[in-house]
VEXDREN-2710 file (C-alpha; in Angstrom, 1 decimal):
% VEXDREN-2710
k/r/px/py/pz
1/UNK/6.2/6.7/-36.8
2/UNK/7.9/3.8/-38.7
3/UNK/8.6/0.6/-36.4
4/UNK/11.3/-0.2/-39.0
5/UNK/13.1/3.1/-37.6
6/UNK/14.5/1.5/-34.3
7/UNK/16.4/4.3/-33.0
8/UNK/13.6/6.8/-33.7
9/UNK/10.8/4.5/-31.8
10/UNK/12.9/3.4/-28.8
11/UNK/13.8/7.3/-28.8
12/UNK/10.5/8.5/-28.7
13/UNK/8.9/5.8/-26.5
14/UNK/11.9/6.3/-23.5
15/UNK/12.2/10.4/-24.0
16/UNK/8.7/10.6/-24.2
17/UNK/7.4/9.1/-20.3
18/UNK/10.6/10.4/-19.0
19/UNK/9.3/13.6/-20.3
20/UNK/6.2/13.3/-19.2
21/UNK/7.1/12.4/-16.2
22/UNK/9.3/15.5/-15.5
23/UNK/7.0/17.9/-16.6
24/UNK/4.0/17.8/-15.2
25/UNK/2.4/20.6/-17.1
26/UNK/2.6/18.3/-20.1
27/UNK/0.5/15.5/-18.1
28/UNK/-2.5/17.9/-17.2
29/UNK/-5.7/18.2/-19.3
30/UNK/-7.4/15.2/-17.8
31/UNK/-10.6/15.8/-16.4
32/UNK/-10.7/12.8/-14.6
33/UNK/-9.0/9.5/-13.7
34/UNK/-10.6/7.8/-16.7
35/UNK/-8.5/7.8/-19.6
36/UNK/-5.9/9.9/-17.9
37/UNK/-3.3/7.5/-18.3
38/UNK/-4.2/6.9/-22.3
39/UNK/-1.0/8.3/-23.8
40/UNK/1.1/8.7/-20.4
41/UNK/1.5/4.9/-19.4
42/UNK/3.5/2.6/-21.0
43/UNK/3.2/-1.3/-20.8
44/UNK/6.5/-3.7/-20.1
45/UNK/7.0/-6.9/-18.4
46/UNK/9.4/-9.2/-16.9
47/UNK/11.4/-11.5/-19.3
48/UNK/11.0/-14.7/-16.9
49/UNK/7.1/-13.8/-18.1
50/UNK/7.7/-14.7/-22.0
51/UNK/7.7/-18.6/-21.7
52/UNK/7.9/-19.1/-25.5
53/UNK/10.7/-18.4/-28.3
54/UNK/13.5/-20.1/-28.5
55/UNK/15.9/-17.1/-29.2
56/UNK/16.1/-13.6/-27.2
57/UNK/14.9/-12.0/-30.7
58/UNK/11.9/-14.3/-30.5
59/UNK/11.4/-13.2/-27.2
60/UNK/11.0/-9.8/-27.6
61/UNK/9.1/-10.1/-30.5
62/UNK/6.5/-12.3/-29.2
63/UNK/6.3/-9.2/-26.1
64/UNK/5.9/-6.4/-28.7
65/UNK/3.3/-8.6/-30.7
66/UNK/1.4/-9.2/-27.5
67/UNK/1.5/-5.0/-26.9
68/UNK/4.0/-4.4/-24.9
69/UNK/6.1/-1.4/-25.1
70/UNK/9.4/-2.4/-23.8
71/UNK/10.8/-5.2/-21.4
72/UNK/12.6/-6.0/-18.4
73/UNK/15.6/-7.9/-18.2
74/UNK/17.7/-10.2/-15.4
75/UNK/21.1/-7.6/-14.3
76/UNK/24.0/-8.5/-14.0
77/UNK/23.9/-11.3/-16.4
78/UNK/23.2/-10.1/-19.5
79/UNK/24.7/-10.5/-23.1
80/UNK/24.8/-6.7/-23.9
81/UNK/25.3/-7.5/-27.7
82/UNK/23.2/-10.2/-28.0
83/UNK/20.1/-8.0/-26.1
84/UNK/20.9/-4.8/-28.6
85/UNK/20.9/-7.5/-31.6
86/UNK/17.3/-8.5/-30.1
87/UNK/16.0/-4.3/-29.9
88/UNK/17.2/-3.6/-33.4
89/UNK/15.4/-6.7/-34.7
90/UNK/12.3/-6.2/-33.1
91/UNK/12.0/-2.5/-32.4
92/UNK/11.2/-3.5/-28.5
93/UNK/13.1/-1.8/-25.9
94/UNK/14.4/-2.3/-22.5
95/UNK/12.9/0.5/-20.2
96/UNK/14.9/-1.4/-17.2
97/UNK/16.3/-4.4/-15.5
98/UNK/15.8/-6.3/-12.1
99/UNK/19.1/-6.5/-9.8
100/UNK/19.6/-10.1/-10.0
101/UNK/20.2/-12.2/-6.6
102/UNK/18.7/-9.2/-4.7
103/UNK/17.0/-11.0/-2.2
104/UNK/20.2/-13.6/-1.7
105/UNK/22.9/-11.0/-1.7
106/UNK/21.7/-8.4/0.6
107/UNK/22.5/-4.3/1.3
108/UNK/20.8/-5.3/4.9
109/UNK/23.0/-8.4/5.6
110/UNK/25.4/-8.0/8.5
111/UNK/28.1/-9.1/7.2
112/UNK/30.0/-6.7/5.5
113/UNK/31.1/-8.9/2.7
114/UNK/27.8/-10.0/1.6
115/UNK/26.7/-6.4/1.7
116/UNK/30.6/-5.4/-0.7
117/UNK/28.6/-8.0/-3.0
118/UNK/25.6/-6.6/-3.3
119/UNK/27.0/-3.5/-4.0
120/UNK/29.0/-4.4/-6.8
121/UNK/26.0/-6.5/-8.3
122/UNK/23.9/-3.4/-8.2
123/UNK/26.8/-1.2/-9.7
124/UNK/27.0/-4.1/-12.6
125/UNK/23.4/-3.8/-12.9
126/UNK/23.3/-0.3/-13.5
127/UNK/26.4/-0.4/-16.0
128/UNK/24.5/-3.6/-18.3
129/UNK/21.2/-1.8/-17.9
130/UNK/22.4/1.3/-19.3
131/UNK/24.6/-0.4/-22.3
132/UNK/21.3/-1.9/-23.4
133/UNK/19.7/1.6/-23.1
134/UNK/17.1/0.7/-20.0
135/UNK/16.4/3.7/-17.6
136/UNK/15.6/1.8/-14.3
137/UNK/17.4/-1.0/-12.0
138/UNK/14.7/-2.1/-9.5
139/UNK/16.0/-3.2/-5.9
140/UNK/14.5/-5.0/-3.3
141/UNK/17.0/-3.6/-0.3
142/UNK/17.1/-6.5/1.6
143/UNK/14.9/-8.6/4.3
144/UNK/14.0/-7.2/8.1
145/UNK/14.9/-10.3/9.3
146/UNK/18.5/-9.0/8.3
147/UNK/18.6/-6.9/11.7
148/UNK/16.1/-4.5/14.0
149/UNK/14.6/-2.0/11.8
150/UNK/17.1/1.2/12.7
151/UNK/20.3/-1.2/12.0
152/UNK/19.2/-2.7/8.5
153/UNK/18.1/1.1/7.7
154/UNK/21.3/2.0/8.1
155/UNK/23.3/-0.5/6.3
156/UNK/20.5/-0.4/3.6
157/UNK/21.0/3.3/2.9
158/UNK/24.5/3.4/3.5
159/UNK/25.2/0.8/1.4
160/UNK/23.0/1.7/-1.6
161/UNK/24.3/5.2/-1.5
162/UNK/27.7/4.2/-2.7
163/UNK/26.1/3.3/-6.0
164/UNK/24.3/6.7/-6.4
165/UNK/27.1/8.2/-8.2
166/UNK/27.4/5.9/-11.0
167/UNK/23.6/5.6/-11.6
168/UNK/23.6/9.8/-11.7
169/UNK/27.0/9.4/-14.2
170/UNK/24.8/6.6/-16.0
171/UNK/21.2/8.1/-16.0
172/UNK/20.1/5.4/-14.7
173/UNK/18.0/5.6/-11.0
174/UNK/17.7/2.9/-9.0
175/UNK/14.4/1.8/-8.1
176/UNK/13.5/0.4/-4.9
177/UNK/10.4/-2.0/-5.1
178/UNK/8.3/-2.8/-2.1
179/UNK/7.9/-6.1/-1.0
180/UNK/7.2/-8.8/1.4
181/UNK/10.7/-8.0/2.8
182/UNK/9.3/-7.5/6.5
183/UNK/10.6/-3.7/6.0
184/UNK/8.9/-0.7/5.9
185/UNK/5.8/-2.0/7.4
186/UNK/4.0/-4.7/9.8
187/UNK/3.9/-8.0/8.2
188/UNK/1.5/-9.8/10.8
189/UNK/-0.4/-5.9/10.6
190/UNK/-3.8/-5.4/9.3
191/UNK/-4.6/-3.4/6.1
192/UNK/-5.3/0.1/7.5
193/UNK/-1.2/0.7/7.4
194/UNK/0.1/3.9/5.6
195/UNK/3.3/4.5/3.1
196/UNK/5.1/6.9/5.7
197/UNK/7.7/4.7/6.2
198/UNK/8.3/4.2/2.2
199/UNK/8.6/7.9/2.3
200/UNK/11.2/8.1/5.0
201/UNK/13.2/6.0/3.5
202/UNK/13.6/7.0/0.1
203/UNK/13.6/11.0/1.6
204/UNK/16.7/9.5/3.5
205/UNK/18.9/9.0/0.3
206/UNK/18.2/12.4/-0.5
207/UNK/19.0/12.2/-4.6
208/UNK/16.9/11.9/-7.4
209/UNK/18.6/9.1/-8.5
210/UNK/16.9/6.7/-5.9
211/UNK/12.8/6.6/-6.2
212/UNK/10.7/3.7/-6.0
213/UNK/9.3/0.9/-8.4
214/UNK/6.1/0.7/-6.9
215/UNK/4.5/-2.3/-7.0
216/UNK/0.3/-1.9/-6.7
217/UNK/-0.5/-5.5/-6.2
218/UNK/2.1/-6.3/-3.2
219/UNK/1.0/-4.1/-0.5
220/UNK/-3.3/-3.9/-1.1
221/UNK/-3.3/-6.5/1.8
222/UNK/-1.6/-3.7/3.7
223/UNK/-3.3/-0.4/3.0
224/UNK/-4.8/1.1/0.3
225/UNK/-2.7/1.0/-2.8
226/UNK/-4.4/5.0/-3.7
227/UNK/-3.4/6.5/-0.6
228/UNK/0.2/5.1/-0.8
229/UNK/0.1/6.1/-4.6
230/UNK/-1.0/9.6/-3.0
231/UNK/2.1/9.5/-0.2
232/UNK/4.7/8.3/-2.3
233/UNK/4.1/10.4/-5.2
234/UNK/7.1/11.7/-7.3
235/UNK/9.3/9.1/-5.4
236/UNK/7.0/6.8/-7.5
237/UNK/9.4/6.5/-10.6
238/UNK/7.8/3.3/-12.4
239/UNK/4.9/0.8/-11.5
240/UNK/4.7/-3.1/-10.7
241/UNK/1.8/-4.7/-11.0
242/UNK/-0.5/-8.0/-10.2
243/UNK/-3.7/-8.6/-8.9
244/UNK/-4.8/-9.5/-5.4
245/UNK/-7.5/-10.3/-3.0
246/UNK/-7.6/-9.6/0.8
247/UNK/-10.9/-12.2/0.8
248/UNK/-8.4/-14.6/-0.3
249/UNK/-5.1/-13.6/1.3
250/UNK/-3.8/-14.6/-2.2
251/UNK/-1.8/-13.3/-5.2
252/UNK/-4.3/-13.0/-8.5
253/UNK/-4.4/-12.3/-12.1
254/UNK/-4.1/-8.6/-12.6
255/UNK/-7.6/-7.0/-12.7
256/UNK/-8.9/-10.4/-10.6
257/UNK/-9.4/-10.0/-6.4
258/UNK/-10.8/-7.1/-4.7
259/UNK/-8.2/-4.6/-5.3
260/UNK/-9.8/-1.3/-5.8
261/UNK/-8.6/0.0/-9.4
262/UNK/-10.7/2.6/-9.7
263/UNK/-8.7/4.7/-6.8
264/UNK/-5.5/3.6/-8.4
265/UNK/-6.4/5.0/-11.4
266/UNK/-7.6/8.1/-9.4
267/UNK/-4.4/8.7/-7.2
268/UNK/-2.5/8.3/-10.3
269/UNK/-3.9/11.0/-11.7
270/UNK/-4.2/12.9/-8.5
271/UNK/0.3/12.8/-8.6
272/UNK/-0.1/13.2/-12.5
273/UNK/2.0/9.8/-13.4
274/UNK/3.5/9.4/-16.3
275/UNK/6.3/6.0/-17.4
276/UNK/6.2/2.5/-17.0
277/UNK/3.9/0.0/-15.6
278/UNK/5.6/-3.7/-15.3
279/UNK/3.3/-6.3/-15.2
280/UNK/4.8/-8.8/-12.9
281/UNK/2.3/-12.3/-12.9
282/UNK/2.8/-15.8/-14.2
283/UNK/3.9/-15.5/-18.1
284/UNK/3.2/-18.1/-20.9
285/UNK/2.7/-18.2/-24.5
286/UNK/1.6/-16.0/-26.9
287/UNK/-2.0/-15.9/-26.1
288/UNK/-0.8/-15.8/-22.3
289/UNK/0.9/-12.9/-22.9
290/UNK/-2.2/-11.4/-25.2
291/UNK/-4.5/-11.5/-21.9
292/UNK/-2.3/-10.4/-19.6
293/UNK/-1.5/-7.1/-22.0
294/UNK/-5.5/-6.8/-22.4
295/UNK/-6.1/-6.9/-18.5
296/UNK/-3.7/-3.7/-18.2
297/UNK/-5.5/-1.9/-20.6
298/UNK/-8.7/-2.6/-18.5
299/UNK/-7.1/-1.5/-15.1
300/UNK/-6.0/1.3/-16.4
301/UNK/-8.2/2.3/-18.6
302/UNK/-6.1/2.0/-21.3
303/UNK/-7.2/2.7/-25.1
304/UNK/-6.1/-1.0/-26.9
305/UNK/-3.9/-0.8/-29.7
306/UNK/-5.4/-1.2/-33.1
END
């Protein structure tokens, strides 16, 4: 398929893990985890990562040229026209967006004006993200430090619920990552902790149009990243990724650390995944970029491009 024809490619790359993704019959076939996700798994990353270019457009075409399939942007915040400019140059899309000033501006806060603001900055999110044609806003709900656990639940899921109808009139779900937020799990716990509490929560919203951005690097110091795969499964709507190492109790390059892969890959064939994998480490140049698009392949198993 041409790369000159822009709406055909971004057409094809978007339909076709959304596809993929709803239909698991058209994900089966694998005999195993290796190479399972050759065909099924597309490669984005975050637009703080590109650290060269001077213009959007040289952004996104430095991504593509690295092998990236698509990229994330900052919502609300955006230049819609200047960002569509940028995918018709380049061919690149945007699969999604990141709620800007997520972790500042709250859904847990207690005050009910912070919490007004975070709803309209997620409801702006999901409006920009669609005009540029991305199919994801990720979310980070809020901190635990916001409130005991039952109240910030609460406000959390009461709060993000009011946005549910625009992201079903939009097509756009919102994505909740997991995080270092102090919610959901025991941050001074040890790493034999489970995803059940992930899976309460998103099963509280009770619409497709809320799953979860799940981030395989974040939580390895918590439990193992397959079995959570394994719990969450079709909440799991899109993937985060970075490396990490428990021996370290540190953040690493992704494929660097201890974190077992080979079960990823294996849970995420178990659920029969199929979308988007963000790779969310420290960015750089061209060659930065090059590396970190070449350690995906390996984690995943992933056929390079030619």
């Amino acid at each position: 398929m041409p790369t000159s024809d822009f709406l055909s490619r971004r057409q094809f790359v978007l339909l076709a893990a959304a596809a993929a993704a709803s239909h698991p019959l058209l994900a089966q076939g694998a005999k195993s985890e290796e190479g399972y996700l050759n065909g099924r798994l597309y490669k984005t990353l975050k637009i703080g990562m590109v650290r060269a270019g001077d213009s959007l457009e040289e952004k996104f075409a430095l991504a593509k040229e690295a092998g990236f399939d698509g990229i994330e942007l900052n919502t609300p915040g955006i230049d819609v026209k200047e960002v569509n400019a940028a995918i018709k140059a380049t061919g690149l899309p945007v699969d999604g967006s990141v709620n800007a000033g997520h972790w500042n501006v709250r859904h847990t806060d207690p005050d009910p004006k912070v919490r007004a603001k975070a709803l309209d900055s997620l409801k702006e999110a999901l409006r920009q993200t669609h005009a540029v044609g991305g199919n994801t806003v990720l979310l980070v709900v809020g901190k635990g430090s916001d409130g005991p656990e039952e109240e910030i639940w609460k406000r959390s899921i009461d709060n993000i619920s009011k946005a549910i109808p625009l992201a079903a009139e939009l097509g756009v779900p919102i994505a909740v990552e997991n995080v270092w937020n102090q919610f959901c799990y025991d941050h001074e716990g040890d790493h034999k902790q489970t995803a059940e509490k992930f899976v309460k929560y998103i099963d509280e919203f009770d619409s497709p149009w809320v799953g979860m951005q799940f981030d395989i690097g974040n939580h390895w110091k918590y439990g193992s990243m397959g079995d959570w795969i394994r719990q969450l499964n079709k909440r799991i709507i899109k993937l985060d990724l970075k490396g990490f190492s428990r021996e370290m109790g540190k953040f690493t390059k992704i494929g660097e650390g201890d974190l077992d892969w080979a079960d990823v890959r294996k849970a995420l064939a178990e659920i029969k995944y199929a979308g988007w994998a963000a790779a969310e480490v420290a960015g750089g140049d061209l060659t930065r970029l090059k590396e970190i698009s070449a350690n995906m392949d390996r984690v995943f198993g992933l056929t390079p491009k030619s």
